[in-house]
Structure formats: structure tokens, C-alpha cells
C-alpha positions as CSV (number, residue, x, y, z in Angstrom):
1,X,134.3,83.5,102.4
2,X,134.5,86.9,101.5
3,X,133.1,87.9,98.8
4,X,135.6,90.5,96.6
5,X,133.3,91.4,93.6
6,X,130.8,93.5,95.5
7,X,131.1,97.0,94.7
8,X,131.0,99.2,98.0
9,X,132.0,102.9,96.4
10,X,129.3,104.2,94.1
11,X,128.7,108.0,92.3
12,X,125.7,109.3,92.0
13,X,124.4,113.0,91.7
14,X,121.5,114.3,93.7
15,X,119.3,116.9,95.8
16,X,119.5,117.3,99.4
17,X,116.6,116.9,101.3
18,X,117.6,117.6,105.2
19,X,120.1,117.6,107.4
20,X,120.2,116.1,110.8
21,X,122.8,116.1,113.1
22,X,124.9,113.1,114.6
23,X,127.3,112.8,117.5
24,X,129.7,115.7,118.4
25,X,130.5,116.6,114.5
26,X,128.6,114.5,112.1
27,X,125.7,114.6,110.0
28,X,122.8,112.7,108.3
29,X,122.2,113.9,104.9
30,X,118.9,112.6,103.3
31,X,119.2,113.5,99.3
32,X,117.2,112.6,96.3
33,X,119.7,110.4,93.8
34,X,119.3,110.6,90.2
35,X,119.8,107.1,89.7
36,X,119.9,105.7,93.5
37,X,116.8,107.3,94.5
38,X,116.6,108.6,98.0
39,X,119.5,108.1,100.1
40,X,120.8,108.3,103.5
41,X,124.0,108.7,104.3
42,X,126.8,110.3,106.9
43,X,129.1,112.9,106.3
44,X,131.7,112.7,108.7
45,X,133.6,115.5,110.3
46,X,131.1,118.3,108.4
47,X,130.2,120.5,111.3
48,X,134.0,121.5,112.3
49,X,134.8,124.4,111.0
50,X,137.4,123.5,108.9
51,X,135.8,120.8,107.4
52,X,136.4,120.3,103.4
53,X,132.7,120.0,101.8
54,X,130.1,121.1,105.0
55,X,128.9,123.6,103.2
56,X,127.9,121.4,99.7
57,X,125.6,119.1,101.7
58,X,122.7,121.7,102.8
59,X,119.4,121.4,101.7
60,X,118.3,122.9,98.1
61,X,122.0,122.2,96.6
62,X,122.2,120.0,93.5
63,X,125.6,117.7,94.6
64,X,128.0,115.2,93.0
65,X,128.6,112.7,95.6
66,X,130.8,109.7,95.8
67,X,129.8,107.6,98.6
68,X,130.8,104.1,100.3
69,X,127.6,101.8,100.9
70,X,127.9,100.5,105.0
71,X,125.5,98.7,106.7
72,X,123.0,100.7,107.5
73,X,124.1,104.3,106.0
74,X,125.7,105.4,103.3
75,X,129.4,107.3,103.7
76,X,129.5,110.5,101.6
77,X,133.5,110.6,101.1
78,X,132.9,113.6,98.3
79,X,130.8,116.2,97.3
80,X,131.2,118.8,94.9
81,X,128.2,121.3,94.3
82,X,126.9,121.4,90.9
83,X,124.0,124.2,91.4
84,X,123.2,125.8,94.8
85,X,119.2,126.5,94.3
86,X,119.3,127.5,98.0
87,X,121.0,130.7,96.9
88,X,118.0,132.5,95.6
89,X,115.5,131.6,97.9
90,X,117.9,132.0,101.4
91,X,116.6,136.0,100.7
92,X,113.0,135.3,99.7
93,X,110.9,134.1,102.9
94,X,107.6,133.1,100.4
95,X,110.5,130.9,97.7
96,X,111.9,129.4,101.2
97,X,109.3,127.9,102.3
98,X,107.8,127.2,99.1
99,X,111.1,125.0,98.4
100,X,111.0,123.6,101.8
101,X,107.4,122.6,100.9
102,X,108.7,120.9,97.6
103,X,111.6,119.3,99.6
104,X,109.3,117.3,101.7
105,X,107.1,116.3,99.5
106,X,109.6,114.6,97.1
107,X,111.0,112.5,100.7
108,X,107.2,111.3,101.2
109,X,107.0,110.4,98.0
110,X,110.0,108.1,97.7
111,X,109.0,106.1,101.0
112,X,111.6,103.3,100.0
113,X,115.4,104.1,100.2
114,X,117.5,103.2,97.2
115,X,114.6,102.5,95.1
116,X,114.9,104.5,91.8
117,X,112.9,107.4,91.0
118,X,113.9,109.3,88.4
119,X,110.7,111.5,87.2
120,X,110.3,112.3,90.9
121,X,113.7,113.7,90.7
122,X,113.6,115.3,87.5
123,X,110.1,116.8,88.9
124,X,112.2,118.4,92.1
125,X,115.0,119.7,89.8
126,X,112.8,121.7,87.4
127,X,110.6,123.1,90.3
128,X,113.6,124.0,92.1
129,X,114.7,125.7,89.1
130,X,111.5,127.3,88.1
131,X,111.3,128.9,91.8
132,X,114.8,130.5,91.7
133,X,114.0,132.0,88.2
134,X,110.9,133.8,90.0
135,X,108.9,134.4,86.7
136,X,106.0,132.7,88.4
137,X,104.6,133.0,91.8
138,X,105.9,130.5,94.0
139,X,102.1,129.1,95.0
140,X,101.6,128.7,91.3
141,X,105.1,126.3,90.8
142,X,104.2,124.8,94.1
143,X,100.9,123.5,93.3
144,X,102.5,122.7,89.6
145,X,105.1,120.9,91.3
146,X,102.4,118.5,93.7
147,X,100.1,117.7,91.2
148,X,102.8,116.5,88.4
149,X,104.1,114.5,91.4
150,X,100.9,113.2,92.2
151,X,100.4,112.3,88.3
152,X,103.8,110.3,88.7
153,X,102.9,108.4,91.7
154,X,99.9,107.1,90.0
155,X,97.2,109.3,91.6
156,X,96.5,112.1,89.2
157,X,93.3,114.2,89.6
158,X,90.4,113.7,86.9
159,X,90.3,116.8,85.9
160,X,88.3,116.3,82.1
161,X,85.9,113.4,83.4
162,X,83.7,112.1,86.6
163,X,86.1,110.2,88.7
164,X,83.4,107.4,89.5
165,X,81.7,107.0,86.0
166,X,84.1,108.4,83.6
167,X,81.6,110.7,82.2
168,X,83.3,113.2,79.8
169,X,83.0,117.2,81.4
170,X,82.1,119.5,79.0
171,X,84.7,121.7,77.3
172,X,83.9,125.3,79.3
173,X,83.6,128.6,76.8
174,X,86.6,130.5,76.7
175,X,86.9,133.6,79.1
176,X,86.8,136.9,77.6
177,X,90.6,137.7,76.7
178,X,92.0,134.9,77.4
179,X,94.1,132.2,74.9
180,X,91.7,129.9,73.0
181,X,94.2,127.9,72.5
182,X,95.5,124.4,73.9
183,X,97.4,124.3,76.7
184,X,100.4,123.6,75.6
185,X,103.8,125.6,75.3
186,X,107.6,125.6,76.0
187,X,107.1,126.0,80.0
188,X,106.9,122.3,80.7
189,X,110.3,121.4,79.4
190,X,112.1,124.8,81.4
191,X,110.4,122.8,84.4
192,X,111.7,119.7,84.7
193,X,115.2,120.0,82.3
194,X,115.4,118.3,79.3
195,X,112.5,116.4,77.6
196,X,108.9,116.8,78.1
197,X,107.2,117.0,81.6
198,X,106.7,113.6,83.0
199,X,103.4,112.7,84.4
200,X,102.3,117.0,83.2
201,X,99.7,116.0,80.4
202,X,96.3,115.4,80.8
203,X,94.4,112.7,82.3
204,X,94.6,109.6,80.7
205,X,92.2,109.0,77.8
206,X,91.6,113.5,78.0
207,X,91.7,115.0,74.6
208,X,92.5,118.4,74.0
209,X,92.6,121.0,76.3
210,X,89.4,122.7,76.9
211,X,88.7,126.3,75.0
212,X,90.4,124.4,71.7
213,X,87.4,124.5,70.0
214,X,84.2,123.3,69.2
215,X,82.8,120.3,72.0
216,X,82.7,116.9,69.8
217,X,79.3,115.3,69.8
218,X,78.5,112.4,72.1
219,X,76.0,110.6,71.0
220,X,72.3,110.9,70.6
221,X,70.3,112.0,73.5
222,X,68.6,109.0,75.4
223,X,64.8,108.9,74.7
224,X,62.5,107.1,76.4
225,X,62.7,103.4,76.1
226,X,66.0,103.6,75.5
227,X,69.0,103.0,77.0
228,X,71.4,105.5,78.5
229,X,74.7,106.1,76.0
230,X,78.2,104.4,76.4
231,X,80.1,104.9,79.9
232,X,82.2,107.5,78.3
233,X,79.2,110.0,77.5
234,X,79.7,113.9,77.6
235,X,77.5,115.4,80.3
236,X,75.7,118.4,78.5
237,X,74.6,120.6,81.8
238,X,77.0,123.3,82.4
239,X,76.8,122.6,85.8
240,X,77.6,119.0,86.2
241,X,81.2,118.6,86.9
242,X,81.5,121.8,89.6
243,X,82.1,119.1,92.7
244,X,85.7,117.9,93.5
245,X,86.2,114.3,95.6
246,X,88.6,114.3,97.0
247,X,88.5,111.4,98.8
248,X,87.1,110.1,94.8
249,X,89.8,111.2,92.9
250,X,88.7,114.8,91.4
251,X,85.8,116.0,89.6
252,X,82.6,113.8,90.2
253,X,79.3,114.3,87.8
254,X,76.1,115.4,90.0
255,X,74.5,111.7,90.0
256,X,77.7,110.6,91.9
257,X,77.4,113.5,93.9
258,X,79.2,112.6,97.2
259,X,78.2,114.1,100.8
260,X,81.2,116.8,101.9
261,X,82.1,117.0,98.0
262,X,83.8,120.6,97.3
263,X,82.1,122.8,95.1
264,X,85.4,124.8,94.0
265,X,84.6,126.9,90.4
266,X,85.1,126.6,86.9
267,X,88.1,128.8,86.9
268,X,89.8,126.8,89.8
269,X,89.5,123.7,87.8
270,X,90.9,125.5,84.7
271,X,93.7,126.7,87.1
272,X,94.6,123.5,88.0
273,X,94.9,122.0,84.6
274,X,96.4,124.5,83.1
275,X,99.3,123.7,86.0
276,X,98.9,120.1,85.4
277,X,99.7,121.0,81.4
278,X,102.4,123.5,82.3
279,X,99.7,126.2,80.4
280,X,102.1,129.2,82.7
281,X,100.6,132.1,80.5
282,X,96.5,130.9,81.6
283,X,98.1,130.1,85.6
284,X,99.6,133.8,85.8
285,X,96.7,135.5,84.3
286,X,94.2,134.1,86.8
287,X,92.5,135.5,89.8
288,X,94.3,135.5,93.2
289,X,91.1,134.6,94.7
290,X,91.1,131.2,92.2
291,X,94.7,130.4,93.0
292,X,93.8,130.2,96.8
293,X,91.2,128.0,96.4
294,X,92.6,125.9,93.9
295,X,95.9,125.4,96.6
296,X,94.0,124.8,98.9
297,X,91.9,121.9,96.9
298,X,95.3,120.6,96.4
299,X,97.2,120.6,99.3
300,X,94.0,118.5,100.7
301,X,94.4,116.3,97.7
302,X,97.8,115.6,98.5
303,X,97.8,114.6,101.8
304,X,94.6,112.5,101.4
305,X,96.2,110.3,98.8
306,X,99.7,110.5,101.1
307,X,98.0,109.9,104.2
308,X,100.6,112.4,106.0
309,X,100.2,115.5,106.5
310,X,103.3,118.0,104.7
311,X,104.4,120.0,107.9
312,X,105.9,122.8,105.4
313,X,102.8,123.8,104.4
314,X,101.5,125.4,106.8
315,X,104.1,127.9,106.7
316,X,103.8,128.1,102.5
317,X,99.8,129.4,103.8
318,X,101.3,131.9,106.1
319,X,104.3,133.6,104.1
């Protein structure tokens, strides 16, 4: 019997991801749905030239779809563009590929079609939008834009304690001239829209941002005889959390010191929380050199924990 109270048309509004072509005229459009998820689906007829909405469906373009669930994919029967964030970056060769970066990443991260995944969306819009604004360097939102995603997906970096123990890192002195304060600021809402930056604080269990103020005291010092402090002790050498894991999950103290462990500096590992915490004035006041290093830490972060490798990015490294 057939059954008449299935729905088959549905609306939904999302990014597109890519484009592949099928038959003589046809295309496969993947796109990242606000409330679907990710989505394949066909649009029929969009490579002739007079067709009514080719154009809406490329990649980078925020679209209002209404689409007819089939078998196996998805019917896009309308499409109206509500912001085309290909439009700034079409011109801009480092933005291009930068987006395209960010494109591909939000697909690997949504492995399941039609599964919901509405920070990971919300994180692609407000990158997309950050990067056609271009008050930042695209790098900077890039690597903003992976590791939020990678604090969504479950595998944030511990950035504030050892990632085997969970010994506390010790807050570092401030740099000369730079903000004391916490990292904290309007930035993270411009990013993703609305609301506060999902998955952008710190590490769970992290108190303030380091350079706030004094370091809190952790406990008397072990003696002899006596037992070592709690699990959750704050490592007192200035030295102890400079090695990254990656394959650990972030900064390891040096008596979990692993073999191949990077050694990045204090700076990097500022850098990177201050783009974890959407801190944009610390992220565009630091050192080229740290930015490289602190990319390049997380683009190997990344696709450790996504165990693909993000073909854009070797183009982001030469642009």
C-alpha cells in the first residue's frame, strides 16, 4: 500500500560545498544544510545555458533550496541565493583557496549525509564571512576556523594542561606591549553569526585566559616522604609544557614526554589559543614566523584526528 503521509518536498537553506558534473547537462551539488546537514542532490538542466538557477548552486554561495527527497539523491527544484561569499574571494587567489580549504573540511567533517550538524554550519558561515570581510589574514581565520571545528567534533587540542596527566600549564608572563587581558571580545560572535562561538572557549575545565593575572597556587610542594599533589597540579618549570602530541592530543608535560613530540614555542601556543578564544587583536599582532609554525602544527593536527588528508591545503601553503 502506498503510503500518502510521507513528505517527499522539503526546504532547507545551506552552503555549497562542490559541484560535480552528471550526464550531458546535469549536476551533483554537495551543500552543507542548516537543519538537514550535508546533502547531495541533482540539479537538473543547470549547465545549459539558459538554465533558470545554474549560477546560485556554485560553491561559496549561501542558497535557499527546495528540494524533492528520491532514492538515492536529492532533487533541487529551487534555489534562490541568499549571500554569494564566492564574490570576494573569486579576485583574491590567498581568500580562494583559503575558502576552498574551509569547504573541504566542513564535508570531512560531516561524514554522514542528512545527519544534522548545525555548529559545523554556523562554524562555515561565520568563517566564510570573516574571510570576505578581510580584516584578518586568511591563515589566521583558516586555522580559527579548523580548530573551532575540531573543538565541535569532540577533539579539541589541550591547550592549558598535559594531555596525558592533566597537569595544569603555567599561566606564561605577558609580552611586552601586548593586552594583559583575557581573551575575550566581540570577534567570536562576528564569526560564526548570532550567539557565542560554539566549541571557541577554552578547554574544558581551563580557567581564564593566560596573562589575566596572577597564577593561582597549587598546592604545597611535595617533600620527601610525601606524596605527589592531586592529578590536576600546576607544573611550576617554565619549560614544561613547550612539547605538542599530536598524536596525544596537544601539549604534553616533560614526564610524558613522547618520542617525535614537537617542540613549537610559547608564542605559537598563545597564537593558537588566542584563535581557539576568537582573541583577533593578540592573533593579528603576532609574528609571521609564529603563525607558520602554529598552521602548520594545525594542519597536522587536523588530519591526524581526520585520518584524511585536506587536498586544499597544499595550495593554502603555496598562495
Amino acid at each position: 500500500m502506498r503510503d500518502n503521509g510521507r513528505v517527499s518536498v522539503y526546504r532547507d537553506d545551506g552552503i555549497v560545498l562542490r559541484t560535480q558534473k552528471l550526464g550531458e547537462a546535469d549536476r551533483i551539488v554537495t551543500l552543507l544544510a542548516r537543519r538537514t546537514g550535508r546533502v547531495r542532490a541533482v540539479a537538473k538542466g543547470v549547465r545549459r545555458t539558459k538554465s533558470r538557477f545554474g549560477a546560485r548552486l556554485e560553491p561559496f554561495t549561501h542558497v535557499d533550496l527546495l528540494l524533492y527527497a528520491g532514492r538515492s539523491l536529492d532533487v533541487i527544484t529551487q534555489a534562490e541565493t541568499l549571500r554569494p561569499y564566492g564574490e570576494p574571494l573569486a579576485a583574491d587567489y590567498p581568500r580562494y583557496t583559503t575558502g576552498t580549504a574551509m569547504l573541504e573540511t566542513a564535508e570531512r567533517f560531516t561524514p554522514v549525509e542528512k545527519e544534522p550538524a548545525l555548529r559545523q554550519f554556523l562554524l562555515l558561515v561565520g568563517g566564510l564571512r570573516a574571510l570576505g570581510e578581510g580584516t584578518h589574514d586568511p591563515r589566521l581565520v583558516l586555522d580559527a576556523y579548523l580548530l573551532r571545528s575540531l573543538a565541535v567534533a569532540g577533539y579539541a587540542p589541550a591547550l592549558d594542561e598535559c594531555a596525558i596527566c592533566g597537569t595544569r600549564a603555567p599561566r606564561p608572563e605577558p609580552e611586552p606591549g601586548g593586552d594583559p587581558g583575557p581573551m575575550a571580545g566581540p570577534e567570536p560572535e562576528r564569526m560564526v553569526g548570532p550567539g557565542p562561538m560554539p566549541g571557541a572557549g577554552p578547554t574544558p575545565g581551563a580557567g581564564p585566559m593566560r596573562g589575566a593575572g596572577p597564577m593561582p597556587r597549587a598546592g604545597a610542594e611535595p617533600g620527601p616522604g610525601r606524596d605527589p599533589a592531586p592529578a590536576r597540579q600546576t607544573a611550576r618549570a617554565p619549560g614544561a609544557f613547550r612539547t605538542f602530541a599530536i598524536s596525544a592530543g596537544g601539549l604534553i608535560c616533560r614526564s610524558c614526554r613522547a618520542p617525535g613530540a614537537a617542540m613549537p614555542s610559547a608564542q605559537t601556543i598563545a597564537l593558537m589559543s588566542a584563535l581557539m578564544s576568537g582573541d583577533w587583536p593578540h592573533a593579528d599582532a603576532s609574528e609571521r614566523r609564529h603563525q607558520v609554525e602554529c598552521s602548520g602544527l594545525v594542519a597536522a593536527y587536523l588530519q591526524w584526528h581526520l585520518e584524511h588528508s585536506i587536498r586544499s591545503l597544499r595550495h593554502v601553503e603555496h598562495a
